[in-house]
PDB file of N, CA, C and O in Angstrom:
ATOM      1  N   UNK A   1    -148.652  -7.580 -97.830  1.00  0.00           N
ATOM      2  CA  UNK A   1    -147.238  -7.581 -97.545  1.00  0.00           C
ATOM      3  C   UNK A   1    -146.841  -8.830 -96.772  1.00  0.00           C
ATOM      4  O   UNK A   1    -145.809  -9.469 -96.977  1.00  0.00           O
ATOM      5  N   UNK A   2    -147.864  -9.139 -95.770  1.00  0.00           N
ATOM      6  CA  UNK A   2    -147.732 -10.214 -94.957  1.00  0.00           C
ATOM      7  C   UNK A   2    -146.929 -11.501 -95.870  1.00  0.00           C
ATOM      8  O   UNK A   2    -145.927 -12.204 -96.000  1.00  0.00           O
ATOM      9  N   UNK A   3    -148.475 -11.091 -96.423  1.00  0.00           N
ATOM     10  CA  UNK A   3    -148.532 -12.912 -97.664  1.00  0.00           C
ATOM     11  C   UNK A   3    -147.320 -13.228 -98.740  1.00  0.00           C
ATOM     12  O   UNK A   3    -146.788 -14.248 -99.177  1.00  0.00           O
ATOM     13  N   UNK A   4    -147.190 -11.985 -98.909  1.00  0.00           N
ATOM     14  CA  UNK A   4    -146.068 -11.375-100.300  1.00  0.00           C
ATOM     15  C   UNK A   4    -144.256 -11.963 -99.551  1.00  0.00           C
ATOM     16  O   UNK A   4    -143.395 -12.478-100.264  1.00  0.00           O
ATOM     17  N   UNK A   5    -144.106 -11.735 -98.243  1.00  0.00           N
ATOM     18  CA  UNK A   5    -142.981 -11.665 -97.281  1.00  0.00           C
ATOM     19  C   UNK A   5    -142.862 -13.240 -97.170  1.00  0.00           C
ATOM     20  O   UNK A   5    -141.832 -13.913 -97.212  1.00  0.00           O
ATOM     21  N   UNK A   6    -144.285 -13.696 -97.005  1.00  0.00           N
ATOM     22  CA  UNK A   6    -144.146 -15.378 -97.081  1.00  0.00           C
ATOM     23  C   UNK A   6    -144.118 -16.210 -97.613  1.00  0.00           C
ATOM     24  O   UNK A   6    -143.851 -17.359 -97.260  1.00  0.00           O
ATOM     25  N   UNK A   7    -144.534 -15.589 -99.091  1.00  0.00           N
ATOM     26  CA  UNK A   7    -144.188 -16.544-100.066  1.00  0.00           C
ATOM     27  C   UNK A   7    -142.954 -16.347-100.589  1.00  0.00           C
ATOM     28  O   UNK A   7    -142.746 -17.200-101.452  1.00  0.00           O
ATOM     29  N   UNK A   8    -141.909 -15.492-100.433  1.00  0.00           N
ATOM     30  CA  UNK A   8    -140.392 -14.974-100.685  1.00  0.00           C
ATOM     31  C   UNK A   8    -139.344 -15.787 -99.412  1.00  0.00           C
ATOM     32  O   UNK A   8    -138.114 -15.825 -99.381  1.00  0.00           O
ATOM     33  N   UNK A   9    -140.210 -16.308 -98.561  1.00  0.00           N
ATOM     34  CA  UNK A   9    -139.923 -16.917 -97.547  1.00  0.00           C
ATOM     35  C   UNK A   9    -138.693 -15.958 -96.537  1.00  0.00           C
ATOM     36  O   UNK A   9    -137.591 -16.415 -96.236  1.00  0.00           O
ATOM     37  N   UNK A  10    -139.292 -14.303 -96.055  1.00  0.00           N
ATOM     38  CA  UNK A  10    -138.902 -14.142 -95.380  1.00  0.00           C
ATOM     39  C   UNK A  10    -139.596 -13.006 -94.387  1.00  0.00           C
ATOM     40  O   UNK A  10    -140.653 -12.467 -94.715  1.00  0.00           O
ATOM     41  N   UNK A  11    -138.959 -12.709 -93.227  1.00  0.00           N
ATOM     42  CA  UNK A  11    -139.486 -11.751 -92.691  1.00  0.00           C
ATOM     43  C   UNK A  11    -140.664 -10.676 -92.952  1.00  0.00           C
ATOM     44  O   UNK A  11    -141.838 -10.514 -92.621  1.00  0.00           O
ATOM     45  N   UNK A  12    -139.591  -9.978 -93.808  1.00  0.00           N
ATOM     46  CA  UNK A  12    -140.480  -8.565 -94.041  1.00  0.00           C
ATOM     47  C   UNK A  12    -140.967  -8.458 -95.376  1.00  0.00           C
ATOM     48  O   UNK A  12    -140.816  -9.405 -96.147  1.00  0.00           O
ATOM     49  N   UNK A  13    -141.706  -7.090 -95.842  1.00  0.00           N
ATOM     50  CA  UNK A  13    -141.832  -7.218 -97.340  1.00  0.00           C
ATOM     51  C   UNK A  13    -142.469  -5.568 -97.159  1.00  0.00           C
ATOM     52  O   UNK A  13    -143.042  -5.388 -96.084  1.00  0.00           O
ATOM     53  N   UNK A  14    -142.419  -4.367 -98.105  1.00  0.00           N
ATOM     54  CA  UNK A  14    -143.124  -3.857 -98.142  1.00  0.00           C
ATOM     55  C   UNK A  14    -143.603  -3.396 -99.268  1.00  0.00           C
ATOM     56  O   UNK A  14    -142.767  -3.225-100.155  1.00  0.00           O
ATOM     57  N   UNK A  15    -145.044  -3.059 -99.583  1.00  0.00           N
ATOM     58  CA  UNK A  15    -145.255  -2.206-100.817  1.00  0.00           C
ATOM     59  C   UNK A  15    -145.077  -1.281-101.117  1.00  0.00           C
ATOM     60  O   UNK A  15    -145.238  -0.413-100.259  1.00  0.00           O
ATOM     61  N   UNK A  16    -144.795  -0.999-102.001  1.00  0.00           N
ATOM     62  CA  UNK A  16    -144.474   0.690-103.008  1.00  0.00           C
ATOM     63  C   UNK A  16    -145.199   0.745-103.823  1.00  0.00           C
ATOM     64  O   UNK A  16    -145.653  -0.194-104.476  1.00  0.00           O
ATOM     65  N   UNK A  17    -145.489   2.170-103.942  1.00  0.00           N
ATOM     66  CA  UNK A  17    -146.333   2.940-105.262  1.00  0.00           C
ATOM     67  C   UNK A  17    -145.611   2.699-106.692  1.00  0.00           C
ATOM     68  O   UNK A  17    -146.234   2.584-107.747  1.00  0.00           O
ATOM     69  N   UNK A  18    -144.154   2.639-106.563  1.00  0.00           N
ATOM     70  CA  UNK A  18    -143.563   2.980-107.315  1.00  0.00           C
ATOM     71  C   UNK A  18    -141.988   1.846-107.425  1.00  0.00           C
ATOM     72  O   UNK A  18    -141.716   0.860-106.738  1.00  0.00           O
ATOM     73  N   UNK A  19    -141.056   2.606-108.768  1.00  0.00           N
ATOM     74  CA  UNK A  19    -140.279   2.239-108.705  1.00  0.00           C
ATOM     75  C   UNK A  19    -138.916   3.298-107.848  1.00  0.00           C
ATOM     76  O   UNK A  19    -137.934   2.923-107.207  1.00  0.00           O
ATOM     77  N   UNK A  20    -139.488   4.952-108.252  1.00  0.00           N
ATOM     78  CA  UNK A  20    -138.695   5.768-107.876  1.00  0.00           C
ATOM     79  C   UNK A  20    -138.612   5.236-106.574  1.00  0.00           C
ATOM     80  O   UNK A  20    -137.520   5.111-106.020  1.00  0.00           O
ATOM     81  N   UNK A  21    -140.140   4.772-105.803  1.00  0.00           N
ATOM     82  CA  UNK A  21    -139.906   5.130-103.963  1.00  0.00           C
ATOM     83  C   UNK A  21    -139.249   3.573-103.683  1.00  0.00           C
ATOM     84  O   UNK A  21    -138.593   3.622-102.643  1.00  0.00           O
ATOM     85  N   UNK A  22    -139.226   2.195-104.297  1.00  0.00           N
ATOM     86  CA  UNK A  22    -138.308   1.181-104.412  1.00  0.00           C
ATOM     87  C   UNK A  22    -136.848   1.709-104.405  1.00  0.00           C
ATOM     88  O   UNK A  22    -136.236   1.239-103.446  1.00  0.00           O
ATOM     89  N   UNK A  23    -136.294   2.323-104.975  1.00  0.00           N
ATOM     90  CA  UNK A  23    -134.913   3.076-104.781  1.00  0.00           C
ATOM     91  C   UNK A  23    -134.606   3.827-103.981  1.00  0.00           C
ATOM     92  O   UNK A  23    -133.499   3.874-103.446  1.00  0.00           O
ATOM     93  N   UNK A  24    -135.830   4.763-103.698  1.00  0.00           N
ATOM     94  CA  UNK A  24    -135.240   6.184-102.673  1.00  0.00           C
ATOM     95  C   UNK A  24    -135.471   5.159-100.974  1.00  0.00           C
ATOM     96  O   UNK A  24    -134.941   5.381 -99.886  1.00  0.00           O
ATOM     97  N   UNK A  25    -136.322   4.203-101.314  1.00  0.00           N
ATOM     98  CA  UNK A  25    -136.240   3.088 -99.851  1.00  0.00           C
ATOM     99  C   UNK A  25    -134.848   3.052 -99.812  1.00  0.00           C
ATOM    100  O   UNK A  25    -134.248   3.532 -98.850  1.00  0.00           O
ATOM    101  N   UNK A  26    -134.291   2.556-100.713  1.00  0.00           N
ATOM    102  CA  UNK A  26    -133.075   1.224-100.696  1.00  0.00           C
ATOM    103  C   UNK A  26    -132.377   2.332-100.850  1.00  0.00           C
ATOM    104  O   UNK A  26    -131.327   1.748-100.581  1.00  0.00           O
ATOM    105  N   UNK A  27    -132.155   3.021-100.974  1.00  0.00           N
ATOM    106  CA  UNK A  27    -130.878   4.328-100.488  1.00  0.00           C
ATOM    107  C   UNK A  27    -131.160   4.754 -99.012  1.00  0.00           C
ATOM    108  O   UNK A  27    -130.140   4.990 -98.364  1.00  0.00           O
ATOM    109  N   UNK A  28    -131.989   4.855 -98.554  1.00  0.00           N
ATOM    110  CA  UNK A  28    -132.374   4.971 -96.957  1.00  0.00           C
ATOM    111  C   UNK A  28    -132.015   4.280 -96.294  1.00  0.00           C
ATOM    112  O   UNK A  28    -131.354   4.510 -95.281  1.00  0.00           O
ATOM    113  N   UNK A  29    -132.390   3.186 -96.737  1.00  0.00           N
ATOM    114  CA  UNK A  29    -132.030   1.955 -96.147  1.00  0.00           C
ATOM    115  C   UNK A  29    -130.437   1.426 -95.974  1.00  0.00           C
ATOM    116  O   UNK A  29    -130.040   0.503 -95.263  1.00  0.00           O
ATOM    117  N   UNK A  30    -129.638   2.329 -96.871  1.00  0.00           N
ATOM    118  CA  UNK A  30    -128.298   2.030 -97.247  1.00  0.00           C
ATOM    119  C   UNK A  30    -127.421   2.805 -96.489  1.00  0.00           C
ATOM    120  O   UNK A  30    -126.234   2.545 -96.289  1.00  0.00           O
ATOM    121  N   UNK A  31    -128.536   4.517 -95.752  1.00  0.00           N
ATOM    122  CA  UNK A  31    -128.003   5.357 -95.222  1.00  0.00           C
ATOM    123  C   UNK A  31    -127.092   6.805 -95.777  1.00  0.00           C
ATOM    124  O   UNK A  31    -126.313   7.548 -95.179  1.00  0.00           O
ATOM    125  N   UNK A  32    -127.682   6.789 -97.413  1.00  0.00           N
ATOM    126  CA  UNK A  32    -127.316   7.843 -97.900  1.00  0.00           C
ATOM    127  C   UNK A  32    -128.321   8.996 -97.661  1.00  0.00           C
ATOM    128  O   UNK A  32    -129.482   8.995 -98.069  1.00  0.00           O
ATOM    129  N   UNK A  33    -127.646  10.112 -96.851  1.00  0.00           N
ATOM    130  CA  UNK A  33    -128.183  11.339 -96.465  1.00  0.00           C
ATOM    131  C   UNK A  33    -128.091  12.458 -96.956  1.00  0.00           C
ATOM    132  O   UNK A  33    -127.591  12.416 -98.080  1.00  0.00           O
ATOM    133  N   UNK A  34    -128.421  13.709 -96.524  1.00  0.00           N
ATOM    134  CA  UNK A  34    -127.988  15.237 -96.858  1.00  0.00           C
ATOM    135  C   UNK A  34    -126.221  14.999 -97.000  1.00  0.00           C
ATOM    136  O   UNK A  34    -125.489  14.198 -96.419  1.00  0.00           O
ATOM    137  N   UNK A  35    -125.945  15.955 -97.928  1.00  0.00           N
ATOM    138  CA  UNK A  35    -124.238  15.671 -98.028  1.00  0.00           C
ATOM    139  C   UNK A  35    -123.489  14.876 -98.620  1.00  0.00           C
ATOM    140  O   UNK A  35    -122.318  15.111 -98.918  1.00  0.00           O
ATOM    141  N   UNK A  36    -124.266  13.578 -98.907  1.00  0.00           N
ATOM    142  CA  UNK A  36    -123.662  12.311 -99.876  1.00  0.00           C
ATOM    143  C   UNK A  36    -123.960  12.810-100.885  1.00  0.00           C
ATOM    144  O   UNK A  36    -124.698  13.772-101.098  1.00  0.00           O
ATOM    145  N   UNK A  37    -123.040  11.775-101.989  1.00  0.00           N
ATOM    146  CA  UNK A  37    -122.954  12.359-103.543  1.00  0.00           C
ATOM    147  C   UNK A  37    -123.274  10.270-103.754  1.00  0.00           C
ATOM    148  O   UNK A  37    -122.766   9.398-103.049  1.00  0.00           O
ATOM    149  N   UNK A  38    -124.008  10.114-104.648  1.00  0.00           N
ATOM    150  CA  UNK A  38    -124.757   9.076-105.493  1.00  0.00           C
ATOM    151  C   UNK A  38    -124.084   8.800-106.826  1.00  0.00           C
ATOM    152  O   UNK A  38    -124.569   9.348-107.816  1.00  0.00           O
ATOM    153  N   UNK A  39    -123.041   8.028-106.967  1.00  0.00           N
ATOM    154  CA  UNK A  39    -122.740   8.104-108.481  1.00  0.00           C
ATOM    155  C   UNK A  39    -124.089   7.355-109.583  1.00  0.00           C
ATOM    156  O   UNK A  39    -124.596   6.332-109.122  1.00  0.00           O
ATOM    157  N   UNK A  40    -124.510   7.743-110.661  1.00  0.00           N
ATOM    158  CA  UNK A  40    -125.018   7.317-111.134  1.00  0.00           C
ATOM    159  C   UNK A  40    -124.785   7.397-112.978  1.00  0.00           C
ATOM    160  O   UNK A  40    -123.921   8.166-113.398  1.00  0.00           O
ATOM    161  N   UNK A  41    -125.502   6.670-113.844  1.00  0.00           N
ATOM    162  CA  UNK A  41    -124.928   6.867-115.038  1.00  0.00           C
ATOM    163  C   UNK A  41    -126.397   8.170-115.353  1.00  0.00           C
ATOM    164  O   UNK A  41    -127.419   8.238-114.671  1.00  0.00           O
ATOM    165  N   UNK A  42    -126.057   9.042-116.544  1.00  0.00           N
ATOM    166  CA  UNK A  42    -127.017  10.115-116.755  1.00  0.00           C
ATOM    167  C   UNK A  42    -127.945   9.043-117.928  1.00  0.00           C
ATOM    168  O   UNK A  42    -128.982   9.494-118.414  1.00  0.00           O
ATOM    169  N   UNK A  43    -127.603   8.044-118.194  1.00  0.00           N
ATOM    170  CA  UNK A  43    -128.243   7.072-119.373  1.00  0.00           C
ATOM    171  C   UNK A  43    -129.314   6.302-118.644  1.00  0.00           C
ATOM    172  O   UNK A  43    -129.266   5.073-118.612  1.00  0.00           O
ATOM    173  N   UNK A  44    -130.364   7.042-118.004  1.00  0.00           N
ATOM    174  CA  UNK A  44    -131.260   6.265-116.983  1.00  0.00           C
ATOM    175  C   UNK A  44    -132.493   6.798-116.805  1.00  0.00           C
ATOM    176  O   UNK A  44    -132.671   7.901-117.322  1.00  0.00           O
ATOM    177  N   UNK A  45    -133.407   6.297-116.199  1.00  0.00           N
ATOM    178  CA  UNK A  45    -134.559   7.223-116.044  1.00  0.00           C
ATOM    179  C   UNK A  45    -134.173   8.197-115.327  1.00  0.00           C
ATOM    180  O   UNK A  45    -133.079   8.160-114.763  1.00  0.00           O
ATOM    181  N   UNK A  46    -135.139   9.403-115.206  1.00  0.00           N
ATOM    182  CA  UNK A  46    -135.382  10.534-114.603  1.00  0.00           C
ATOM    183  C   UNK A  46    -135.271  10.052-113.195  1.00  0.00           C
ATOM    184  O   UNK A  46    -134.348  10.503-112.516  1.00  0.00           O
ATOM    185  N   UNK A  47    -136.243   9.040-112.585  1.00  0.00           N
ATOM    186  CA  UNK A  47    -136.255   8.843-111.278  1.00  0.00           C
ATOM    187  C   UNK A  47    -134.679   8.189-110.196  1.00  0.00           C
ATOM    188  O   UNK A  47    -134.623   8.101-108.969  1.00  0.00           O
ATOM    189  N   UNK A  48    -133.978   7.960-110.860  1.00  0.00           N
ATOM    190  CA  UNK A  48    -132.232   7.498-110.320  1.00  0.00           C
ATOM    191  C   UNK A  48    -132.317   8.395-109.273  1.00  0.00           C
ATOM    192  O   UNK A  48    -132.497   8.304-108.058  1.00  0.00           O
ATOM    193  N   UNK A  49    -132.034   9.822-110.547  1.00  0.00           N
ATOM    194  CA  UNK A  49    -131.346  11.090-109.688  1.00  0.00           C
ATOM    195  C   UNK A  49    -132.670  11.516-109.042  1.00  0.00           C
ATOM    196  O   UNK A  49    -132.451  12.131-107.999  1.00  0.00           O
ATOM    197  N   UNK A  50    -134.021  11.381-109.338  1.00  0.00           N
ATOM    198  CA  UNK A  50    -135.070  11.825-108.266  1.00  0.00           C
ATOM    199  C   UNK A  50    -134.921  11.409-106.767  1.00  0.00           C
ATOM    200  O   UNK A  50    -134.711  12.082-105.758  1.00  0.00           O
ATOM    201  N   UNK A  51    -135.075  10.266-106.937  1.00  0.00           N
ATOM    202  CA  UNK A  51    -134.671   9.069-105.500  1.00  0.00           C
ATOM    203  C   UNK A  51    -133.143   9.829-104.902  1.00  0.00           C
ATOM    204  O   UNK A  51    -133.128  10.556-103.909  1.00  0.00           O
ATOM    205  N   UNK A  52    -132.174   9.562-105.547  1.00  0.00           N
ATOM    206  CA  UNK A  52    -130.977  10.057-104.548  1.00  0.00           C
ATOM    207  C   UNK A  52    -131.143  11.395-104.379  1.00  0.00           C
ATOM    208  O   UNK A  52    -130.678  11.773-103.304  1.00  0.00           O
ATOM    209  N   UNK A  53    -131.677  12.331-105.099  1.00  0.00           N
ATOM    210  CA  UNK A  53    -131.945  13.837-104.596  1.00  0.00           C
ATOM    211  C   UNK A  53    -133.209  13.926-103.249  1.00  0.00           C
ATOM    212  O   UNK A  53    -133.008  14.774-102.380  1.00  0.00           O
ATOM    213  N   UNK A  54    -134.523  12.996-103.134  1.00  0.00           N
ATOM    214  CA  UNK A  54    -135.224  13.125-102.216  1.00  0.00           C
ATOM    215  C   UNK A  54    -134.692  12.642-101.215  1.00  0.00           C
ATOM    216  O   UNK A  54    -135.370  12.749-100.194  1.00  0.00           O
ATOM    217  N   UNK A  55    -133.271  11.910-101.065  1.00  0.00           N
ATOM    218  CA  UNK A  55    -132.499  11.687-100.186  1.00  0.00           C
ATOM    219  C   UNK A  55    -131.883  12.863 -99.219  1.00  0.00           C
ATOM    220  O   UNK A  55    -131.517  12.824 -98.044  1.00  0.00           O
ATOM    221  N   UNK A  56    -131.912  13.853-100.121  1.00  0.00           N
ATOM    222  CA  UNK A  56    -130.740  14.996 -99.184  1.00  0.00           C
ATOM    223  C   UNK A  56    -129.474  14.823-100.214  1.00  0.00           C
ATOM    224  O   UNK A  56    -128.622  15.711-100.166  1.00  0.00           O
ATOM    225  N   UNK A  57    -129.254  13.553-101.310  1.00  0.00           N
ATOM    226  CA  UNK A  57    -127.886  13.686-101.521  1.00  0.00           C
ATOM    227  C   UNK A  57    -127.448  13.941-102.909  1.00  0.00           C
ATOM    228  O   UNK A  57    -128.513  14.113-103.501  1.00  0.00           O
ATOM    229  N   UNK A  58    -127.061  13.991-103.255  1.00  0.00           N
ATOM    230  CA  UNK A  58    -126.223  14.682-105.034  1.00  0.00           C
ATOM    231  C   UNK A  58    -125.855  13.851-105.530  1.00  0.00           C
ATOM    232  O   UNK A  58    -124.958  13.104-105.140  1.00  0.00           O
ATOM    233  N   UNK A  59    -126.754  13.761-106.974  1.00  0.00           N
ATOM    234  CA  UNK A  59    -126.429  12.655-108.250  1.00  0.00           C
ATOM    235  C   UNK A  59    -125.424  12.963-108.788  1.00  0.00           C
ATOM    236  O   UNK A  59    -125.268  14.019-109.402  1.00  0.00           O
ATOM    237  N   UNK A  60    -124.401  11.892-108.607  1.00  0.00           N
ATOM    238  CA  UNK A  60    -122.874  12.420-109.643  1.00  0.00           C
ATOM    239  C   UNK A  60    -123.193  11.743-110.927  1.00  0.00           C
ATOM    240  O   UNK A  60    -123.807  10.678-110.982  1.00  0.00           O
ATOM    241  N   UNK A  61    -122.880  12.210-111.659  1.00  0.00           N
ATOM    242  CA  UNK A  61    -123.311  11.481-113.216  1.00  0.00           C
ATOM    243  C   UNK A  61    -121.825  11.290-113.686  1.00  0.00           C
ATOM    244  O   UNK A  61    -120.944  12.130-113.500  1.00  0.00           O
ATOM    245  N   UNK A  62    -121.611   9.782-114.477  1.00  0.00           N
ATOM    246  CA  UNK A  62    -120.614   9.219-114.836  1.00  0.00           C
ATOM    247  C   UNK A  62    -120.753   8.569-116.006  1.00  0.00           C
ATOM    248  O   UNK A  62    -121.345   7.491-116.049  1.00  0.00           O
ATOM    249  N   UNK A  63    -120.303   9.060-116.931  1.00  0.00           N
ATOM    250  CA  UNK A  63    -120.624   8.705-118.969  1.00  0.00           C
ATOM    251  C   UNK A  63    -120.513   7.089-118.720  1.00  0.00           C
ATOM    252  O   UNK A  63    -120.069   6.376-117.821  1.00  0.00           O
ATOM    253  N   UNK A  64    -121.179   6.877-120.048  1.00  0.00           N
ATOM    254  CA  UNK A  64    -121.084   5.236-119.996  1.00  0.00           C
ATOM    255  C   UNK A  64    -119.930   4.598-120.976  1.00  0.00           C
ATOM    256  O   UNK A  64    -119.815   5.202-122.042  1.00  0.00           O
ATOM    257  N   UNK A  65    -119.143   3.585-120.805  1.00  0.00           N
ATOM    258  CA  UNK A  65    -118.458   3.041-122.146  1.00  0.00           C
ATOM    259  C   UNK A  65    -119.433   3.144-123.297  1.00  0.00           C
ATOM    260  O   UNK A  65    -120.640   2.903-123.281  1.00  0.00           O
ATOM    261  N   UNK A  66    -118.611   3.582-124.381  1.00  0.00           N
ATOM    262  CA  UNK A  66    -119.189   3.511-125.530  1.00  0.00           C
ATOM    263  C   UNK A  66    -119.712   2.160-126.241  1.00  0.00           C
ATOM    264  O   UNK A  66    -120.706   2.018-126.953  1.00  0.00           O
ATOM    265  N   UNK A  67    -118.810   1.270-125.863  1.00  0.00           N
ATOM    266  CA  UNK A  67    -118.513   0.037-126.406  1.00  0.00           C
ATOM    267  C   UNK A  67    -119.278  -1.147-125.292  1.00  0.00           C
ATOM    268  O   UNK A  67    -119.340  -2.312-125.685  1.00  0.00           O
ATOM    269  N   UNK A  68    -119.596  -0.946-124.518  1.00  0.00           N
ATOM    270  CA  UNK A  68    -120.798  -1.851-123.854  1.00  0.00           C
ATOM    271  C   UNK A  68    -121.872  -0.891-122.562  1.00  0.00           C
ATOM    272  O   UNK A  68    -122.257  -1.175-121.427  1.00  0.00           O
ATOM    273  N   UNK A  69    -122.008   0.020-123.242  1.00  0.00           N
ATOM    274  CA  UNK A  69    -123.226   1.029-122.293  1.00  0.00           C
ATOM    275  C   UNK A  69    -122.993   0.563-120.972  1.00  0.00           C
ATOM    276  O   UNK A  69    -123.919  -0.067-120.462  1.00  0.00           O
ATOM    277  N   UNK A  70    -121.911   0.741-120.274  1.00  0.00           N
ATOM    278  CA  UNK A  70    -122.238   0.623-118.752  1.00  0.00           C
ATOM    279  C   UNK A  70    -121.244   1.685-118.061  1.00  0.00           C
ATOM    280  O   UNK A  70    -120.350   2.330-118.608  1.00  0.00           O
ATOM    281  N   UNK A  71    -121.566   1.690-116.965  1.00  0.00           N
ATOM    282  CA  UNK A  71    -120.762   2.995-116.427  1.00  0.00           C
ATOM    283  C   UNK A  71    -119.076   2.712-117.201  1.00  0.00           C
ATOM    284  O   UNK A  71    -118.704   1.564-117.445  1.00  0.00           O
ATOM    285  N   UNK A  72    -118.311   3.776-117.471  1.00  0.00           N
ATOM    286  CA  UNK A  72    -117.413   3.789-117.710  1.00  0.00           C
ATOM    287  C   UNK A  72    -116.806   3.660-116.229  1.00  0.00           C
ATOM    288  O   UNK A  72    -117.168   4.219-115.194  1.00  0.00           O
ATOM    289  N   UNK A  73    -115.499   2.511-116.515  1.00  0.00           N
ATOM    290  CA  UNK A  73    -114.824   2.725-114.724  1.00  0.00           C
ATOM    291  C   UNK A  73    -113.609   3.634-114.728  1.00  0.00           C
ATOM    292  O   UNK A  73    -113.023   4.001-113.709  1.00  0.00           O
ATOM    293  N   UNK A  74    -113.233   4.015-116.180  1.00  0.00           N
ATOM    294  CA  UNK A  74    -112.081   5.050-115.671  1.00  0.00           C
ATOM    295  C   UNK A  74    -112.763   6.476-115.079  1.00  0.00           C
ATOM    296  O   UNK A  74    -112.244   7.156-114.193  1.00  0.00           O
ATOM    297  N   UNK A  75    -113.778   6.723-115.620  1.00  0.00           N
ATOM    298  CA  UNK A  75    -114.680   7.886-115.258  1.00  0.00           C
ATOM    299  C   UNK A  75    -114.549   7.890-113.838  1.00  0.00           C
ATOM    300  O   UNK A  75    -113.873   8.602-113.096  1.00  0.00           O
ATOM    301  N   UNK A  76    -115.543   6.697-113.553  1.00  0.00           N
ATOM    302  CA  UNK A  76    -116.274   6.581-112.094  1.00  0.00           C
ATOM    303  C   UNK A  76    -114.617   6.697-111.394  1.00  0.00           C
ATOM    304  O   UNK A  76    -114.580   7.854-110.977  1.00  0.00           O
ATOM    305  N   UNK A  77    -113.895   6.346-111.229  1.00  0.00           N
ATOM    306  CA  UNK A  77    -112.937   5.920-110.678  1.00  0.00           C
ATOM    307  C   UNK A  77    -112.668   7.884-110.459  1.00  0.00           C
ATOM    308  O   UNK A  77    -112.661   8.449-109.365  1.00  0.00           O
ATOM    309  N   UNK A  78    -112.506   8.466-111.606  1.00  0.00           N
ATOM    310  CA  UNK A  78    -112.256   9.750-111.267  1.00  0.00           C
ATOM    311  C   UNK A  78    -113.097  10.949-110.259  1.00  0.00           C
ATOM    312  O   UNK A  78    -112.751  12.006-109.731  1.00  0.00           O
ATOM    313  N   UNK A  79    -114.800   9.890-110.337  1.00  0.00           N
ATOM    314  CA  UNK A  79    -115.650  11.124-109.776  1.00  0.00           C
ATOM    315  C   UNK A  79    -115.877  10.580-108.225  1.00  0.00           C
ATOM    316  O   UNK A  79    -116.655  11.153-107.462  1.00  0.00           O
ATOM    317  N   UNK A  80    -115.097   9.389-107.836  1.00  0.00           N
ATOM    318  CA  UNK A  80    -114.858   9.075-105.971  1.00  0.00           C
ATOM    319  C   UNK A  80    -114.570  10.015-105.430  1.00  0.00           C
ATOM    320  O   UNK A  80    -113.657  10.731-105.842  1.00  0.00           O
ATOM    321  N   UNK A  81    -115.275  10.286-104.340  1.00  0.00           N
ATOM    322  CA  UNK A  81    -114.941  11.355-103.208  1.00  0.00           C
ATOM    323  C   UNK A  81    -114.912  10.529-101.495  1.00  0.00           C
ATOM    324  O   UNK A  81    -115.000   9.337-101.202  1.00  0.00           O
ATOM    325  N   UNK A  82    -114.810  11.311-100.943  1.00  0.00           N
ATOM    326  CA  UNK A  82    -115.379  11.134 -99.523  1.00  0.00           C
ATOM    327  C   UNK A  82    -116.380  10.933 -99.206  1.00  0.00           C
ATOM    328  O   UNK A  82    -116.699  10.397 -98.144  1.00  0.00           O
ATOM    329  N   UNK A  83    -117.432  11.498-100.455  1.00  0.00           N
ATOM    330  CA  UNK A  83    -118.727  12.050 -99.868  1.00  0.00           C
ATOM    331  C   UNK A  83    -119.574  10.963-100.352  1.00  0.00           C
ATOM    332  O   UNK A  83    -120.747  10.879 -99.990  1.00  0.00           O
ATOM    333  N   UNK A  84    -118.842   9.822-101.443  1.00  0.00           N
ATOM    334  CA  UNK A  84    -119.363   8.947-102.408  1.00  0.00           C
ATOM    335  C   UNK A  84    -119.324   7.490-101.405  1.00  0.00           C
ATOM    336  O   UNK A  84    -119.712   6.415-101.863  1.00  0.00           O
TER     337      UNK A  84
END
């Protein structure tokens, strides 16, 4: 990690097993807890909603445009909360 942190030329660095625990870090790290809702698209791996669920918080799933596979934004726009 040391070596890995220094050749990226910075501080820190850590390893992961995985890609799920790379995400469920970086949602920790972001401060999503018990009670938050995660928008995510359902067009994804299994591990999205694994990671934001070992969080404490709730995968909102948001269809994708048909016409260039990415989150749809009139959707997303509808599934904002407080909790998002």
């Amino acid at each position: 990690e040391e070596v890995f942190a220094q050749f990226c030329k910075c501080k820190h660095a850590v390893g992961l097993g995985s890609g799920t625990e790379a995400v469920w870090l970086a949602l920790i790290a972001c401060g999503v807890g018990p009670g938050d809702e995660v928008i995510t698209v359902p067009m994804t791996f299994m591990a999205t909603a694994e990671a934001i669920s070992y969080c404490g918080a709730k995968p909102v799933f948001v269809d994708v445009d048909e016409r260039t596979y990415t989150m749809d934004a009139t959707a997303l726009s509808g599934a904002l909360t407080s909790r998002t």
